[in-house]
N, C-alpha and C positions, 0 to 999 in steps of 0.2 A: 720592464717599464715601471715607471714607480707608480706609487695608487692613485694619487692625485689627478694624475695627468691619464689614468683608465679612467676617472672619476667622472671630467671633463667630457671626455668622447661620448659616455654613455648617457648623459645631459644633453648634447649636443643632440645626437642621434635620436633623442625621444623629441626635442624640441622640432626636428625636420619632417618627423610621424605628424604631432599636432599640426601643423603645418600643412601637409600637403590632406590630412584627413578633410578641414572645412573646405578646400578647394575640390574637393569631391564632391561634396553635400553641394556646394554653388552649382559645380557644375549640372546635377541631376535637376536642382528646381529651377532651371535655365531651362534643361529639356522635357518639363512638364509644360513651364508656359509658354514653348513655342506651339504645342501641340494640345491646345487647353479644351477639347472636346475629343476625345480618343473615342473610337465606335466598341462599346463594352461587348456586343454581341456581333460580332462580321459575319456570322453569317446568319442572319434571321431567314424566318419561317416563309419561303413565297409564296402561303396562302397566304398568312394574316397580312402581305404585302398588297395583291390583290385586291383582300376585301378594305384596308383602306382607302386604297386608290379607286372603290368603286364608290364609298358613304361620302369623299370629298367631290366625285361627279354630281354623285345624286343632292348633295345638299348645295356645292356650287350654281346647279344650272341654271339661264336664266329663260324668263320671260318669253317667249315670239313674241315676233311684233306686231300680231292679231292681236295677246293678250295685253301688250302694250297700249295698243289702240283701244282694246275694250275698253280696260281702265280710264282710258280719257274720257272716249265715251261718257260715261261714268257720270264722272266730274264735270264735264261739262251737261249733263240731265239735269243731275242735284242742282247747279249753280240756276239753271233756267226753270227750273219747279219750284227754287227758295223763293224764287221774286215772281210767281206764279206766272211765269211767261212762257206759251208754247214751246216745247223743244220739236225745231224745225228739222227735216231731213236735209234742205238745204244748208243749213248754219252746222249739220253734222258732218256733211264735206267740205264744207270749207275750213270750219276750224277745230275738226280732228280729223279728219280722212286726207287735208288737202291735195297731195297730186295721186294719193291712191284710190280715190273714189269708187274703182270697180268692186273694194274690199267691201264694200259696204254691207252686205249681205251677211258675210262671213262675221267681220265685227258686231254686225250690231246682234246676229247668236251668241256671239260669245259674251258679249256686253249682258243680253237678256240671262242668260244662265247664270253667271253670278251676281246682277238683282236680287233672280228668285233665291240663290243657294246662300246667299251670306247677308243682303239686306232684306228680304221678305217684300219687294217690291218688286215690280215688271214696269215697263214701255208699255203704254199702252193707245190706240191711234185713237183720236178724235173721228167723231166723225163730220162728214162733208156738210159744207156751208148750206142750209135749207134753204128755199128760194120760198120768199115771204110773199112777195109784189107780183100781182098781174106778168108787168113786164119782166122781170127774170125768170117766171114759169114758163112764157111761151119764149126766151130767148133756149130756156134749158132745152126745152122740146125742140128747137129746130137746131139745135147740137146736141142733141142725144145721145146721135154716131161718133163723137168726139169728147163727150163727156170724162172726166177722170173719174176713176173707182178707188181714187185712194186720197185721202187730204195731204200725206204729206207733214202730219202733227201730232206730234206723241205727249203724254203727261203720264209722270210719273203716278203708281195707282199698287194699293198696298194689297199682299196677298197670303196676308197673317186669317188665318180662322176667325169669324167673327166674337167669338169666345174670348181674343187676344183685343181686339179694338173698341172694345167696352171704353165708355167714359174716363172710366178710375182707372183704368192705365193708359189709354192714349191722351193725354194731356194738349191742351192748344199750346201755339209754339209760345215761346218766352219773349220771339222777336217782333216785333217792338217790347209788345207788353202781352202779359198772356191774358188779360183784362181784354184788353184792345181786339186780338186776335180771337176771342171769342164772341164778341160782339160780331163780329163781322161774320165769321162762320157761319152766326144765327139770322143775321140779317141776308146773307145772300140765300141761306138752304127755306128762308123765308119766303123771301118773292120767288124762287124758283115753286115751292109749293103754290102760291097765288097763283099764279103764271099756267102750270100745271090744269091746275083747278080749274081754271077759266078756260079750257080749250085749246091750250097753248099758244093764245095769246090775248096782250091788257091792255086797253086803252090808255093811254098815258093820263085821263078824267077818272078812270076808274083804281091807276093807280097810284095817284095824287088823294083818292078818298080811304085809299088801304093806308097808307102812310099815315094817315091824319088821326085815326083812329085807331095806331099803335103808337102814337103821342111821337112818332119819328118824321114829322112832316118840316122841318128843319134841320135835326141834326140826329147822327146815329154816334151815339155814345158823346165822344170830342170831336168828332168832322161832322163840315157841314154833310146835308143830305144827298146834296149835288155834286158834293166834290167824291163820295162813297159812290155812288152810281155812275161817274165817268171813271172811276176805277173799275170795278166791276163790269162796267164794259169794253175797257183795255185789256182786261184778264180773261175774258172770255164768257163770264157768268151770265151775262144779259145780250142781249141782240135789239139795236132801240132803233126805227124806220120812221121815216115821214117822207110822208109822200103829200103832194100839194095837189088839192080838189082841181081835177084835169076840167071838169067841166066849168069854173071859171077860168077867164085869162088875166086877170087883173092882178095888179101886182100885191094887193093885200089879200089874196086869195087864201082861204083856209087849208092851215095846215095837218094833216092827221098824221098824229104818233102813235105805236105801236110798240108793244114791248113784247121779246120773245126768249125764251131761253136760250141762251147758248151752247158753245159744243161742251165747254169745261164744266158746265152746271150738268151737262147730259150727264158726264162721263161723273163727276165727284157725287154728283146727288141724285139726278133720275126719279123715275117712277119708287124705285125705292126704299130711296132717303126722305122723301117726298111722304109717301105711306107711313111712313116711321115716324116723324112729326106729329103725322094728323093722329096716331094714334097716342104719341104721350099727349098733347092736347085733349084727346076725348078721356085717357084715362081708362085704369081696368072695367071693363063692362060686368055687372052682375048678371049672373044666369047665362048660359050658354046659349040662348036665343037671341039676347042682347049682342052679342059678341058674334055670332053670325053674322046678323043684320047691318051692326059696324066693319065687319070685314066682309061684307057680299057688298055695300057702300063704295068699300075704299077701291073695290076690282074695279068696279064701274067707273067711280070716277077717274081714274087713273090709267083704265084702258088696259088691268092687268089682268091676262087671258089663263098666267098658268095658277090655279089655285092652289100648288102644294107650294109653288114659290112663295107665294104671298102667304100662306102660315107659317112659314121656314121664315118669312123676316117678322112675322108678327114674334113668334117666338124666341127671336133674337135680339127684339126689343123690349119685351118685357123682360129677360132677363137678368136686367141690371134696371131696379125702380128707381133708386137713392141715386142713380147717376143723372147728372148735371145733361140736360136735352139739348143746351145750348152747343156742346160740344160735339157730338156724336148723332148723327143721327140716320149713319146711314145704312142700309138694312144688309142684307145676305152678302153683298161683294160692292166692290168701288170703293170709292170715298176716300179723302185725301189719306197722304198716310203718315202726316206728323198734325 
């Protein structure tokens, strides 16, 4: 064969090698990306299988719908304690419990334990309506056997250590104005002190002359005086009676009003928040005979039986002098909690 033409073939022959070589290489990264996640380990460890399968239950799971419900619960307290409005157990079945109402027991445990565990707050029940008037004492008495032992009305009531609810960290709210909100604080844990003082309860003459002589006898802060005290009795703070002189019949017969404290003033302020007050007003006593005779005063007038209580708030209110009275003033336990 001549050489040329061996020359040719072996040309040939190399050029049919190149050739079917890249159609090799095609063909491989074809069958990589049909199969574009291949398992590098087939056969893994079925413990560490296991314990994945158990951290994805444990971190996956959800809720009951107890705690479901508690949380609402919840949200719906806060929303009727921001606008200082009783949380009802009625308004708690109807608009969280609705058609499960028998849960109520169970939720509102659950509800109570994380107040205390993650807000520092509890539910806590008002108590029952006082019968002021002649006639609702003797209606109480002739249903006594039918009487209710529970109101039925919770507020929200902080249960931080008194050490925590000092002046200088519990702040009045922002809402409206933190100006405005402390005015009001001090004006109601005011009359509930007056109120106190007198018996537990004030003539509407005699609290027309308290007003007058705290220069508040029109207006508390930027509201009128009138428009403050028909809040204040919407919110629960005050309890205001008139009753019209039985022994005339005439129709301009005299009216008598009465003022008394309410159940919200019972639960936020009390004996006391009330004591707490009278004593940043009176101020540190010199000499310990002084200071006696001002806290053997405050038992009395206050009607407070247990004496280590009442040095446990005296000592819980002197503990912070520099703080603002306006805000804080209420002693060992209660008291709003923003």
């Amino acid at each position: 064969m001549p050489a040329g033409s061996r020359r040719r073939r072996d040309v040939d022959d190399d050029a049919d090698d190149d050739d079917q070589r890249p159609r090799q290489r095609r063909t491989r990264e074809s069958s990589v990306q049909e199969d574009p996640d291949p398992d590098p380990d087939p056969d893994p460890d079925p413990e560490e299988a296991d314990d994945d399968g158990a951290d994805v239950s444990r971190t996956g799971a959800e809720p009951t719908a107890d705690q479901q419900l508690a949380k609402k619960l919840i949200r719906y307290a806060m929303a009727c304690d921001y606008a200082r409005q009783p949380i009802r157990r009625d308004g708690i079945k109807e608009k969280v419990l609705g058609d499960q109402g028998r849960a109520f027991r169970r939720v509102f445990d659950a509800a109570q334990a994380m107040l205390r565990d993650v807000w520092g707050m509890e539910l806590r029940e008002l108590p029952m309506r006082e019968k002021h008037s002649l006639e609702e004492k003797r209606r109480a008495i002739k249903a006594q056997s039918q009487a209710k032992t529970s109101s039925g009305l919770y507020v929200l009531s902080s249960t931080l250590p008194p050490a925590y609810r000092a002046p200088a960290i519990v702040s009045p709210s922002r809402t409206p104005d933190a100006e405005a909100e402390a005015a009001y604080v001090a004006f109601y844990t005011l009359l509930t002190t007056i109120i106190l003082l007198s018996g537990g309860e004030l003539s509407d003459a005699k609290l027309r002359r308290h007003l007058h002589r705290l220069n508040a006898e029109d207006n508390v802060g930027t509201e009128p005086t009138e428009d403050v005290l028909k809040r204040m009795q919407a919110q629960g703070y005050v309890v205001k009676r008139v009753q019209r002189d039985v022994a005339s019949q005439a129709h301009d017969a005299l009216e008598n009003t009465t003022w008394y404290v309410g159940p919200r003033a019972h639960e936020e302020v009390g004996p006391d928040g009330a004591s707490g007050l009278v004593r940043r007003v009176w101020g540190p006593q010199e000499g310990d005979q002084a200071a006696d005779e001002l806290e053997r005063k405050i038992r009395a007038s206050f009607r407070i039986k247990d004496a280590a209580a009442a040095a446990a708030t005296a000592a819980a209110a002197e503990g912070d002098d520099e703080a603002t009275p306006a805000v804080d003033v209420s002693g060992a336990d209660g008291g709003r909690y923003a």
